[in-house]
C-alpha positions in Angstrom: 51.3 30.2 -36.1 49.0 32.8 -34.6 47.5 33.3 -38.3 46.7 29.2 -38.6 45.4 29.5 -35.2 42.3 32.0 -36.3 41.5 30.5 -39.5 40.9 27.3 -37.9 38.5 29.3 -35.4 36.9 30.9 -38.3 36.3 27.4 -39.7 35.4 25.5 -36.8 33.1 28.4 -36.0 31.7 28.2 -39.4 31.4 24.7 -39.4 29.0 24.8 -35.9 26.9 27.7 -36.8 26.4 25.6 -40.2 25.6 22.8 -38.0 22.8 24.9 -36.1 21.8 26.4 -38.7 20.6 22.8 -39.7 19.0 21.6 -37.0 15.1 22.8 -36.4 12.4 22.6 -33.9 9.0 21.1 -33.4 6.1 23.1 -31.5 2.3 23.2 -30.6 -0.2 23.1 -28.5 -2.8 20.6 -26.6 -6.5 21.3 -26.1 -9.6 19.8 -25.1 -12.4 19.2 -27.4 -14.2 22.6 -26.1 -11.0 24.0 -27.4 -9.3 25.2 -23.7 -5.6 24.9 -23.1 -4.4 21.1 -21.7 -1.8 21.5 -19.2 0.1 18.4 -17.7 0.0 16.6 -20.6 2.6 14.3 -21.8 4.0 14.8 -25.0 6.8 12.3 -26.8 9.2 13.3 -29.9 10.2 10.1 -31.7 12.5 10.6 -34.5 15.9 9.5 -36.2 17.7 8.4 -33.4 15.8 10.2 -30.7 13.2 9.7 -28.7 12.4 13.0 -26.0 9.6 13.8 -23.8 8.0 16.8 -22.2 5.3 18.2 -20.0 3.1 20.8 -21.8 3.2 24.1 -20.0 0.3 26.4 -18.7 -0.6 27.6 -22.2 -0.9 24.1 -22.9 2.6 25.0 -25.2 5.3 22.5 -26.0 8.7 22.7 -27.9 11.3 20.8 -28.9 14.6 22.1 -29.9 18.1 21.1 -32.0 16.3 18.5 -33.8 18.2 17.0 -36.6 16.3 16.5 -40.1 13.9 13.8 -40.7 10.6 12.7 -40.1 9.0 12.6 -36.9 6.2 10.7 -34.5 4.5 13.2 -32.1 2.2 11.4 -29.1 0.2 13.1 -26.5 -1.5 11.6 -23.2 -3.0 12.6 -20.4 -4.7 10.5 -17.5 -8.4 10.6 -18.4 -8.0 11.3 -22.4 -7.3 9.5 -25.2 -3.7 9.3 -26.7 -3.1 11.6 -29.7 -0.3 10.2 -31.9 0.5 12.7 -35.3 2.5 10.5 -38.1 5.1 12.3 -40.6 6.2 15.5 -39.0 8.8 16.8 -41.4 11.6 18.5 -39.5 13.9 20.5 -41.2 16.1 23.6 -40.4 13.8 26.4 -38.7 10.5 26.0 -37.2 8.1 23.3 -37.5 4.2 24.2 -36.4 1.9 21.6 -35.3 -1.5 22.5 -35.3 -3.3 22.2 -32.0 -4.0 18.6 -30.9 -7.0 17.8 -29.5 -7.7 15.7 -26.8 -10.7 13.6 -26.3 -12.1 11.9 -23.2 -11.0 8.4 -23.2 -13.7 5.3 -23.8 -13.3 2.7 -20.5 -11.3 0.8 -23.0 -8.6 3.4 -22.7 -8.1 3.8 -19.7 -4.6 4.0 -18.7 -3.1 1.9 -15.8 0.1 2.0 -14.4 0.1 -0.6 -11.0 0.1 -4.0 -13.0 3.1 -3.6 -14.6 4.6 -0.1 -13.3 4.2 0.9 -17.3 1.2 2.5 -18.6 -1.0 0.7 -20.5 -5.0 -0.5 -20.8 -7.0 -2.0 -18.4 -7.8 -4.6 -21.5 -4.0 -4.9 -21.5 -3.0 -5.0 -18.4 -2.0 -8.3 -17.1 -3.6 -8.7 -13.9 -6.8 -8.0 -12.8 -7.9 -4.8 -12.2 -10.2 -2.1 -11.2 -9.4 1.7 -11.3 -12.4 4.1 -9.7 -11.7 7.6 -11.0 -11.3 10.7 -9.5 -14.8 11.8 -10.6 -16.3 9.2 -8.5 -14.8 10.1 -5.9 -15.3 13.7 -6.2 -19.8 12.4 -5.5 -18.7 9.9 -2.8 -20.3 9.9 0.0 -17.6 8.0 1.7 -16.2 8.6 5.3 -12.5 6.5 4.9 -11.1 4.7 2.1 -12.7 1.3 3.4 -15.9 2.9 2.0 -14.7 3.8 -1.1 -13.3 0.1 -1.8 -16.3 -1.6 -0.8 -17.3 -1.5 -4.1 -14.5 -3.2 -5.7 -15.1 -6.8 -6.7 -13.4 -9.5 -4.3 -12.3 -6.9 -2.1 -13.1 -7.6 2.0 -13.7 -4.3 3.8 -14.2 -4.4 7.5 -14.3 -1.6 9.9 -13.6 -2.2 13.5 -13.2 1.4 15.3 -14.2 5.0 14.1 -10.7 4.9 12.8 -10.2 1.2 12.8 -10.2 0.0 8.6 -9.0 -3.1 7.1 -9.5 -5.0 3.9 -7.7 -7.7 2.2 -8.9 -8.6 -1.6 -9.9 -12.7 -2.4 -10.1 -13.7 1.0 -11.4 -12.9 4.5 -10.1 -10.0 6.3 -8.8 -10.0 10.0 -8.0 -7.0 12.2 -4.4 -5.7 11.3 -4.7 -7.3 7.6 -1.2 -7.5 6.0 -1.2 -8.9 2.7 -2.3 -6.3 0.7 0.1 -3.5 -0.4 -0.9 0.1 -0.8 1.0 3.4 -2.6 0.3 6.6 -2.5 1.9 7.9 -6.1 4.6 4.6 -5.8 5.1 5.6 -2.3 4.2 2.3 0.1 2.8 3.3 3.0 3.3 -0.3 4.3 4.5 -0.5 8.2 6.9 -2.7 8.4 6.7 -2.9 12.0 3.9 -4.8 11.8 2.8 -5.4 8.3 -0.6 -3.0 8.1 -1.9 -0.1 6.6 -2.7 2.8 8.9 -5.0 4.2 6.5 -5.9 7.6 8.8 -2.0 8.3 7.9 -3.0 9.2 4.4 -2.4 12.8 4.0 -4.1 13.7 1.3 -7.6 15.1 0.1 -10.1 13.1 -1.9 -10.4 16.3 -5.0 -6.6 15.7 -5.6 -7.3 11.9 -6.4 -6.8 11.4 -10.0 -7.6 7.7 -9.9 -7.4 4.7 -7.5 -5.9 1.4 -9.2 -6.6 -2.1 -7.7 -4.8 -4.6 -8.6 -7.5 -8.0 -7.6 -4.0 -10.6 -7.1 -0.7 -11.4 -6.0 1.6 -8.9 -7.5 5.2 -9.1 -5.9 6.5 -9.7 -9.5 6.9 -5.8 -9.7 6.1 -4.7 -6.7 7.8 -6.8 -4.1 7.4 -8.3 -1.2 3.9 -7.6 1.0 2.0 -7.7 -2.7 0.4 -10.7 -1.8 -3.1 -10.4 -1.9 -2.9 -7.4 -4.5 -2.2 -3.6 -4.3 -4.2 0.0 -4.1 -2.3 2.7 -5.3 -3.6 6.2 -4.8 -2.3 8.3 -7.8 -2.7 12.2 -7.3 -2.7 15.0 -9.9 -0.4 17.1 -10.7 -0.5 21.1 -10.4 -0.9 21.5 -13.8 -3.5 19.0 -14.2 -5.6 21.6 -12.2 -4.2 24.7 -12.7 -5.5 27.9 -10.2 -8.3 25.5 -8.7 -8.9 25.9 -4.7 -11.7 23.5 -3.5 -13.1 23.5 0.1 -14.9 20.8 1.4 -17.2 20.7 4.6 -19.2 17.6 5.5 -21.7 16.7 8.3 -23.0 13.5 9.1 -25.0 11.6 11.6 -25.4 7.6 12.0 -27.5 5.5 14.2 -26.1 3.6 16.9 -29.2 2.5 19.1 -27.6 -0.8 19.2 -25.0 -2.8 21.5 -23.1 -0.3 24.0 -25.0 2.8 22.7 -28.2 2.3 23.4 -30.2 5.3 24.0 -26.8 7.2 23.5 -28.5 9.5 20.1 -27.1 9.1 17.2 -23.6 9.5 16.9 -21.5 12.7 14.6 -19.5 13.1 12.1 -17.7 16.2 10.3 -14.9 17.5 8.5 -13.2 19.8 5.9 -10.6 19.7 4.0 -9.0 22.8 1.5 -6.7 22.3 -1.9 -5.1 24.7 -4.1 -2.9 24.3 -7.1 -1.0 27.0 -8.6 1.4 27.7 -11.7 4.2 29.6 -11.3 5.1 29.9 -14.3 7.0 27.4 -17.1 9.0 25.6 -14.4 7.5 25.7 -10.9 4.3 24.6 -9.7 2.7 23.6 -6.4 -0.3 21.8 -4.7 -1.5 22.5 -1.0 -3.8 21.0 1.1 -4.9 20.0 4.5 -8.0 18.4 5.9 -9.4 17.2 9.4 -11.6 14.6 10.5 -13.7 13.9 13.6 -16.4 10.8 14.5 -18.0 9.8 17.6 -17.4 6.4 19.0 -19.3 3.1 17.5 -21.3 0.7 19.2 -19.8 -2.2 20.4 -20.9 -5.6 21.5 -22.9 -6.3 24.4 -23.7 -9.5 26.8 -21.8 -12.9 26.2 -20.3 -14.5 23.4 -21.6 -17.6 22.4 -20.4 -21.0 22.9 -19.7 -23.1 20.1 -17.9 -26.2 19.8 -14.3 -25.4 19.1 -13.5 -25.6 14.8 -10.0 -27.3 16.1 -10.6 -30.4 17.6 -12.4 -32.9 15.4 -14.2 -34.7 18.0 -16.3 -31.7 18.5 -16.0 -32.6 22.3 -14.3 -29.2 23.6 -16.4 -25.7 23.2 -14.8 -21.9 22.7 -17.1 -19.0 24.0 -18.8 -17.5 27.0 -16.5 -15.1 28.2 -18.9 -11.5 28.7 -17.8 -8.6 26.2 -16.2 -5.7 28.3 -18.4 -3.0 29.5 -18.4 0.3 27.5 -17.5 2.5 30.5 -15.0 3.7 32.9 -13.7 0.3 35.0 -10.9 -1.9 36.6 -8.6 -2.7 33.6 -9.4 -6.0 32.1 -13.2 -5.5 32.6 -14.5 -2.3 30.9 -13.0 1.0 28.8 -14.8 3.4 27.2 -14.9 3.6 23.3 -13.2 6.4 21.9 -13.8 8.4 18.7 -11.6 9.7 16.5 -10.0 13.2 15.1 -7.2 12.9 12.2 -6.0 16.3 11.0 -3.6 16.0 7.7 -1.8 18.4 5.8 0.3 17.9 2.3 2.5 19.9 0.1 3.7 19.3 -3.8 5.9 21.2 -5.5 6.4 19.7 -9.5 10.0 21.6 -11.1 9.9 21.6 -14.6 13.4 20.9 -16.4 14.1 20.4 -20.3 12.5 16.8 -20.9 11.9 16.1 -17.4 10.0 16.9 -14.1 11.1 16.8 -10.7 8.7 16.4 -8.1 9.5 17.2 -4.5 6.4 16.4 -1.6 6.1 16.3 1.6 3.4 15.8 4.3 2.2 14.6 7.6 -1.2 13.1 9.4 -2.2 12.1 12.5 -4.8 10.5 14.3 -6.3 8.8 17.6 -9.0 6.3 18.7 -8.8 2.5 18.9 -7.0 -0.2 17.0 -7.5 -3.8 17.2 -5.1 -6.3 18.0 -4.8 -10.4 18.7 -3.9 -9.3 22.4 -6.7 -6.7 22.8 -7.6 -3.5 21.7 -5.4 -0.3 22.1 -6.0 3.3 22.4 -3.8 5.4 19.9 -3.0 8.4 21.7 -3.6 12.4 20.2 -0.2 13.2 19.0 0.4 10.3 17.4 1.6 10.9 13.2 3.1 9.6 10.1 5.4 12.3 8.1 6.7 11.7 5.1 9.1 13.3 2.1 9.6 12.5 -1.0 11.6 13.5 -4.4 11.0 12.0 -7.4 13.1 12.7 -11.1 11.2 11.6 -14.4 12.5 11.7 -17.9 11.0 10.0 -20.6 10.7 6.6 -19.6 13.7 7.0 -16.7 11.8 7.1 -12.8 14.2 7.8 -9.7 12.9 8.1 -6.7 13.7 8.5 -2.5 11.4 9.0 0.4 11.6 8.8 4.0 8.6 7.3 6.2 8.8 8.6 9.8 5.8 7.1 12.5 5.6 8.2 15.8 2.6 7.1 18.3 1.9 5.8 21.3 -0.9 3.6 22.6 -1.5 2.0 25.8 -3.9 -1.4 26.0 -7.2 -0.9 26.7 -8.0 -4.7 28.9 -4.6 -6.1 29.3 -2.2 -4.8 31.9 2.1 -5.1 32.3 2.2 -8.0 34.7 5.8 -5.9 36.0 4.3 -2.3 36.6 0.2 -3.6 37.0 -0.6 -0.3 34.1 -1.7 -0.7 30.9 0.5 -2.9 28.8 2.3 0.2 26.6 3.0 0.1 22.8 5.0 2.9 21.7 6.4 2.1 18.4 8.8 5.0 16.2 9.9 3.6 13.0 11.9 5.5 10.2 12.0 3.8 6.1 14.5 5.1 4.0 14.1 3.8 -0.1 15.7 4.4 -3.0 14.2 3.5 -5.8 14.9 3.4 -9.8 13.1 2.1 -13.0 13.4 2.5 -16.7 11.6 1.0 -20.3 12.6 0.9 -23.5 11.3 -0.8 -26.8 13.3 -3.5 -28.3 12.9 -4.8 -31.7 9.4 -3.1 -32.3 7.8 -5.8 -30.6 9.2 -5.7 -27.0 8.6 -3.7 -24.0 11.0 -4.3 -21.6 11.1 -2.4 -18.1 13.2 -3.0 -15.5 14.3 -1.3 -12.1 15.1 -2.3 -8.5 14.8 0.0 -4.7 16.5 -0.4 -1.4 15.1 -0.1 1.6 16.4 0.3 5.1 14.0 0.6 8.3 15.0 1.6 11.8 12.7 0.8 15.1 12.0 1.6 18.3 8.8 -0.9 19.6 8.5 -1.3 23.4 6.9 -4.7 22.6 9.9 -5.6 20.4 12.9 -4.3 22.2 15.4 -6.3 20.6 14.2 -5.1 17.1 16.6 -2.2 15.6 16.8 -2.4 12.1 15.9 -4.2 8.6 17.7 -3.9 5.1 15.6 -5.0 2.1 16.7 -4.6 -1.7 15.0 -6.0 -4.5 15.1 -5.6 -8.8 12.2 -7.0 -11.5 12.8 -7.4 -15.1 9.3 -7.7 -17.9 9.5 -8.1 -20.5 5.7 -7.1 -23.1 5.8 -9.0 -26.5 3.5 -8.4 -28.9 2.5 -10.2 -31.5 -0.2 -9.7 -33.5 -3.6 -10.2 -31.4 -1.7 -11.6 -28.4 0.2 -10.0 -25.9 2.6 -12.2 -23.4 3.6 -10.6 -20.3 6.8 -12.5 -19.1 8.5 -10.9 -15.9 9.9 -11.7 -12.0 11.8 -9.7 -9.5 13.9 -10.8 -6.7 14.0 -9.6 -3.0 16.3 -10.0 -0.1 15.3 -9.3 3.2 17.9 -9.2 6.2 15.1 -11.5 8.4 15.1 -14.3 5.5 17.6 -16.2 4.8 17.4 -17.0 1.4 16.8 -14.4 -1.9 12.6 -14.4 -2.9 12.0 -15.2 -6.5 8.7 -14.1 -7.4 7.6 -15.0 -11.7 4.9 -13.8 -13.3 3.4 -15.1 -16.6 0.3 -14.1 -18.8 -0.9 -14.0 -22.4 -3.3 -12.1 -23.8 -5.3 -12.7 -26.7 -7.9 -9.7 -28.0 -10.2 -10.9 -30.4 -12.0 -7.6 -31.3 -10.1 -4.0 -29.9 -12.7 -4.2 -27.1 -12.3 -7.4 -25.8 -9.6 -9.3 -24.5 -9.6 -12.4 -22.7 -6.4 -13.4 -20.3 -4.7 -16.5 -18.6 -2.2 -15.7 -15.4 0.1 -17.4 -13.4 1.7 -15.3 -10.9 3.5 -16.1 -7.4 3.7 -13.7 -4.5 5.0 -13.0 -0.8 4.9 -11.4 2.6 8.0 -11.4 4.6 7.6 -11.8 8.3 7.0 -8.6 10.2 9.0 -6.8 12.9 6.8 -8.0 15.6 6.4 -11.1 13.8 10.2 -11.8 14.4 10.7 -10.2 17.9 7.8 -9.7 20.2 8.8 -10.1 23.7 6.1 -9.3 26.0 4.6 -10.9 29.2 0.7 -11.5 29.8 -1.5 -12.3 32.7 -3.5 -15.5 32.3 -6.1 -15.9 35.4 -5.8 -19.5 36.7 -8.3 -21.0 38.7 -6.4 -23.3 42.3 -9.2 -23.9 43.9 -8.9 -27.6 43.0 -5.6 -27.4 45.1 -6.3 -25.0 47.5 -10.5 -24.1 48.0 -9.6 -20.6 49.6 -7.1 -19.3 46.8 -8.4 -16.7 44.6 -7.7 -16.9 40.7 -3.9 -17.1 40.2 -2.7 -14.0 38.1 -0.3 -16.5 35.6 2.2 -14.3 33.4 2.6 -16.0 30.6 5.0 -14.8 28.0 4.4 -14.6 24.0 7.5 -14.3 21.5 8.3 -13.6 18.1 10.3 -16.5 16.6 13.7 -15.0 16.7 14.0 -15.2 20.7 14.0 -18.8 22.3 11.2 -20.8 24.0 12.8 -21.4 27.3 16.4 -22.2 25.9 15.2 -23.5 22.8 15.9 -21.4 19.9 13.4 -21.5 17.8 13.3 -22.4 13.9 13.3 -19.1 11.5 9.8 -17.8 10.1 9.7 -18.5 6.3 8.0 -15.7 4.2 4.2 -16.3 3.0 3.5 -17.6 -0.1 1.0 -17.7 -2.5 0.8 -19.2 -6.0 -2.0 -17.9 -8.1 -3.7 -19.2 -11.7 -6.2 -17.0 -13.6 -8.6 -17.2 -16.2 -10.1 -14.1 -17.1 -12.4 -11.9 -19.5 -12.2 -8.3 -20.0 -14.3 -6.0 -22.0 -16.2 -2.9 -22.9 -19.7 -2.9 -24.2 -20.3 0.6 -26.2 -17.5 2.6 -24.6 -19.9 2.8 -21.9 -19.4 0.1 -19.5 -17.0 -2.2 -18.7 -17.6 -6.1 -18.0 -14.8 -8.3 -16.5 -15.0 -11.8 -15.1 -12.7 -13.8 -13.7 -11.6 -17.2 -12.4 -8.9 -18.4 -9.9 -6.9 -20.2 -7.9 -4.9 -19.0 -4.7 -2.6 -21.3 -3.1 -0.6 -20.2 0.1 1.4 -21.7 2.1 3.8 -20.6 5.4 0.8 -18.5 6.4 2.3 -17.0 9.7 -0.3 -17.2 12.6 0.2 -15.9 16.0 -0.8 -19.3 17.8 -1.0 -20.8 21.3 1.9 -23.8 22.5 1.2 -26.5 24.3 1.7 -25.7 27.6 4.4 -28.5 28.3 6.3 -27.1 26.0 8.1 -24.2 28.7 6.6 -25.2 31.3 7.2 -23.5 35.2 9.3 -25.7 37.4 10.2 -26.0 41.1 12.9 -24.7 40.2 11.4 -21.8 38.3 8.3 -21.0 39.6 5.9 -18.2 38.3 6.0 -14.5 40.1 4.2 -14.3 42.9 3.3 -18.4 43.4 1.3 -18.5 46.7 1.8 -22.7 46.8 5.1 -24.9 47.6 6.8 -25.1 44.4 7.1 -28.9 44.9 3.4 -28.7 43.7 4.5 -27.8 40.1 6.0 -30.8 40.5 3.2 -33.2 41.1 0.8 -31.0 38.8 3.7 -32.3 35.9 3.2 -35.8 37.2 -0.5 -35.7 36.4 0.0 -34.0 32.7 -0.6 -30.7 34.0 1.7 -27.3 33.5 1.4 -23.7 33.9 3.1 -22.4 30.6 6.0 -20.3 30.5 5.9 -19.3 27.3 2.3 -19.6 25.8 2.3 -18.0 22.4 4.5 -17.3 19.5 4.1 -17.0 15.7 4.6 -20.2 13.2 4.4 -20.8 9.3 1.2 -23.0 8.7 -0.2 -24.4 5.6 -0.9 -25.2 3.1 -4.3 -23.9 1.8 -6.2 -23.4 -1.1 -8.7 -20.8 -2.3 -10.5 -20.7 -5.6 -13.1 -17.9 -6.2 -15.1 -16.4 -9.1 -15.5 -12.7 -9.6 
């Protein structure tokens, strides 16, 4: 027994190292065209039944290993080069050399995109609109916040309201607190859910570790989700290795006239900063990115004197007017009629570490920024106070065409109201708000028949809050999965894909398709029709704002010796009840886009895109005023502090005339439509 037992050792051992023996590897090398070592680079294996990926190493090596015989397909990429693919690698048992690949800088016709489809591919195939601005332009920008650097986008709205104050929207005009267009940093949203903006001071990171910023010009919820309903930005950083042992320090200075409005014969007001960046390489596993940076700007000028009346846009007969109220003074004051503008100083600091692993990377990040000065809002203007931040953490697993990701969003800031005081306590009306997003995320693509690229993928999402102007507000499950499917066929490219999202404040499931062909008559030219349907779900506050406001009301009519009546009037988010009404649920936003467009590149040296469309939305939700017999104060419910008889609320009603109750709250309106050539 014992001697049966070792022979069939001895053969299975036999048999295995046979095996081995059998097997070979593939290695090499990535350079640039000056010949220096490419780190970072992506390199894919394709072979008899196996398809493997790696990152190239700080030699710029790679290697595959236990490869079985046959005849392989080597590809390299990296952001900012062309592709490299090498046909018929014979593998068999031992080592297989590749000579060095070089890399070449990529024409605009090759430049890879990631954010219309969350695969990689041209901006001549991609199929929405697009516009990427590199990391090289950045690098020369002159640019104070990201508002500046998207200015130059086509269709895309900038305005900035504050020092710190940005906003921008793309095809349409932009408000203060804009909320329909989506922004990543590396597939990270940095969406507030609270209230649907972008906090763009809360980016942590440096301009020199911008690789490139992608702009997707349109509705993209068909992969991204909900709050893609204007378009997205995602920031894309590099990784260590795409800039191995570099440290840059920045320093800038600036000044800017503001002899105008409030600061007249102020001087011109400052700017300056710095930021610092260093990536390092370990060695063949670990590397890591630091950086940190601060900010500081004087005030702006503000309006001055009286707003003009016009007559008001809503009423047809043109026989009412809006205007003449006098612009707050910039200065110290009684609350309601002056504050002082306020500046702005946002430090920032950011960690990456990137783990190599056979065939994959890990990347673990982490972060935090803060900032202070004024924000903008439909009920006046608040000061965000120093202390305030937004930290984040992050790990993300890649392998091949397999993405898993989870991150954490923490905010934490405080800001009282700079004109409109808490009718209860007579201070500044208070908006803390502390909100915590957990996601999950996964995503994978594969290639089916040769002519298919299908990728697919869905995240959950859960957020906690803590708003003192939405008390009743605790928490919001989302989860959402897309499906696309690519299919080529010869000169034409269809794009066929939708994703699905449930949100715990809507009641029904959000379907949002996507369809588009391509047809490319010449390699640098392609020309594109789109239909595409996006969303925005309602916000936090959107759903439960519960705060009280002072209205002044002029008596004198019923009493010639009464000063103005202090009125508190109450505003609501649609979840809590007018009176004892409930009210009806806020749908989400739609919008239903159709594009024509032309993309191409003229001598690899510039690239020429026009487009056409169509934007119809619908259940746009407005914060709007009721009519005031709607909850109106009673007799038996009079307002705080009502110096009269309360049987006069009764006659006032007689005549048609009520003090509101409840004066404002938010409603789906619609529908519009916006067509626009860029």
């Amino acid at each position: 027994m014992t001697l049966r037992l070792l022979l069939a050792l001895s053969v299975f051992c036999a048999l295995t190292v046979s095996a081995y023996a059998q097997t070979g590897t593939v290695s090499g090398t990535a350079v640039d065209e000056s010949g220096a070592i490419v780190p970072g680079a992506t390199v894919t294996l394709t072979g008899p039944g196996t398809r493997e990926t790696m990152i190239t190493g700080s030699a710029g090596d790679y290697r595959f290993a236990n490869l079985a015989p046959g005849t392989y397909q080597l590809t390299v990429s990296l952001s900012g080069f062309s592709p490299i693919t090498r046909e018929g690698i014979v593998v068999g048992a031992g080592e297989t050399a590749v000579p060095a690949i070089t890399l070449a800088l990529a024409g605009l016709g090759e430049v890879v995109v990631v954010s219309a489809s969350r695969v990689e591919s041209t901006l001549l195939n991609a199929p929405a609109t697009m516009t990427v601005l590199p990391g090289t332009d950045l690098a020369v920008s002159p640019a104070q916040n990201y508002g500046d650097l998207l200015r130059s986008v086509p269709g895309m709205n900038v305005v900035q309201l504050s020092a710190r104050d940005v906003n921008l929207t793309s095809r349409q005009a932009t408000s203060t607190l804009a909320t329909s267009q989506l922004t990543l940093l590396d597939g990270r949203s940095i969406y507030l859910d609270f209230f649907g903006l972008i906090l763009w001071d809360f980016l942590p990171t440096n301009p020199n570790d911008i690789k490139q910023i992608e702009v997707v010009r349109g509705p993209a919820s068909a992969v991204w989700g909900a709050n893609a309903l204007t378009g997205v930005v995602n920031i894309i950083t590099k990784s260590p290795r795409e800039t191995p042992g570099a440290t840059n320090v920045t320093l800038n200075a600036g000044w800017f006239n503001r002899d105008a409005g409030s600061t007249v014969g102020r001087g011109v007001g400052a700017t300056f900063g710095a930021s610092v960046s260093t990536s390092q390489v370990a060695n063949d596993r670990w590397s890591y990115r630091l950086s940190a940076g601060y900010f500081n700007s004087d005030p702006f000028a503000r309006p001055v004197g009286q707003i003009p009346v016009i007559p008001d846009p809503r009423d047809p007969t043109g026989q009412t007017t809006v205007g003449g109220a006098f612009y707050p003074a910039d200065t110290t004051g009684p609350l309601g009629t002056a504050y002082e503008n306020t500046g702005t100083s946002q430090p920032k600091f950011d960690a990456r570490v990137d783990q190599e692993l056979t065939n994959a990377r890990v990347t673990y990040a982490g972060g935090v920024a803060g900032t202070e000065g004024t924000i903008y809002t439909g009920i006046g203007p608040f000061d965000i106070q120093p202390g305030s931040v937004m930290a984040y953490g992050k790990m993300g697993y890649t392998r091949g065409a397999l993405k898993f990701g989870v991150f954490l969003n923490v905010v934490d800031a405080e800001a009282p109201n700079l004109l409109v005081p808490d009718p209860t306590t007579r201070a500044p009306l208070q908006l803390n708000f502390k909100s915590q997003t957990y996601d999950v995320e996964v995503g994978h693509s594969t290639v089916l028949g040769g002519r298919h690229a299908l990728s697919y993928g869905g995240n959950y999402r859960r957020n906690n809050f803590d708003i003192t102007l939405a008390p009743a507000a605790e928490d919001r499950n989302e989860i959402g999965g897309y499906v696309q499917d690519e299919i080529f066929v010869n000169r034409w490219r269809f794009s066929l894909g939708a994703r699905v999202d449930k949100f715990g404040n809507i009641e029904d499931a959000v379907f949002s398709p996507r369809l588009s062909a391509i047809f490319q008559p010449t390699a640098d030219h392609s020309l594109r029709v789109s239909f595409n349907r996006a969303f925005r779900s309602p916000s936090t506050i959107n759903n439960y704002l519960n705060i009280a406001l002072v209205a002044p009301v002029n008596l004198s009519a019923l009493s010639p010796l009464l000063a103005a009546f202090p009125l508190v009037v109450k505003a609501v988010g649609s979840e809590l009840p007018i009176g004892t009404t409930p009210q009806a649920p806020l749908r989400e936003e739609s919008l239903t886009a159709y594009e024509f467009a032309y993309t191409g590149v003229v001598r690899d040296r510039t690239t020429v895109g026009v487009a056409f469309y169509i934007n119809d939305m619908d259940d746009n939700i407005n914060f709007v005023t009721l009519p005031p017999s709607l909850d109106p104060y009673t007799a038996a419910n009079p307002p705080p502090g009502w110096p009269l008889p309360p049987a006069t609320l009764t006659l006032l009603g007689q005549l048609g005339i009520f003090l509101p109750r409840t004066g404002f709250t938010y409603l789906n309106l619609g529908p519009t439509r916006q067509k626009g050539v860029e």
